[in-house]
N, C-alpha and C positions, 0 to 999 in steps of 0.2 A: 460531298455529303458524308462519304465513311470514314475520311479524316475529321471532321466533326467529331463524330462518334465515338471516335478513339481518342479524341485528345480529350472527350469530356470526362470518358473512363478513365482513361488515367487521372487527370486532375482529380475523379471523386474516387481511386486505391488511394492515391496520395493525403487525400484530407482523410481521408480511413485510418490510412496507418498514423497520421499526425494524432488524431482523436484516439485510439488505441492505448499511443506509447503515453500521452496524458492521463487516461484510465490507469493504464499501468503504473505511472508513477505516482497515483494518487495512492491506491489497493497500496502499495511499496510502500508506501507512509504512515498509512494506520495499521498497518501491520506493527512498522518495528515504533508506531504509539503505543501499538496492545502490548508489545514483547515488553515495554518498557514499563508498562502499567503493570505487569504480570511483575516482572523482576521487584516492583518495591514493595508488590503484595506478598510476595515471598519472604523479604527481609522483613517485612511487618512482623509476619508470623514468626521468623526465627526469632527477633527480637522477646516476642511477645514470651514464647517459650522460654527463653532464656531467663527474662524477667519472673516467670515464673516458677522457675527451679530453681531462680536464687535465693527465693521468701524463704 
């Protein structure tokens, strides 16, 4: 019966950390979406400025 118990804990750390490192590499992904969204709103702006100091 307490090998039971122990192997079902371990099989449910194991699908934990599996389910985890998926979160994490999801979070990891919209992140460097946002860093990416951020970097072209940035040159937006620069552009934008620029084009406006040229008038």
């Amino acid at each position: 019966m307490r090998d039971l118990e122990l192997n079902s804990i371990e099989e449910w750390t194991e699908k934990m950390k599996i389910k985890n490192k998926d979160k994490q590499l999801k979070i990891s992904k919209e992140l460097q979406e946002m860093d990416g969204k951020r970097e072209t709103k940035a040159l937006h702006t620069k552009e934008k400025r620029k084009a406006k100091n040229n008038r």
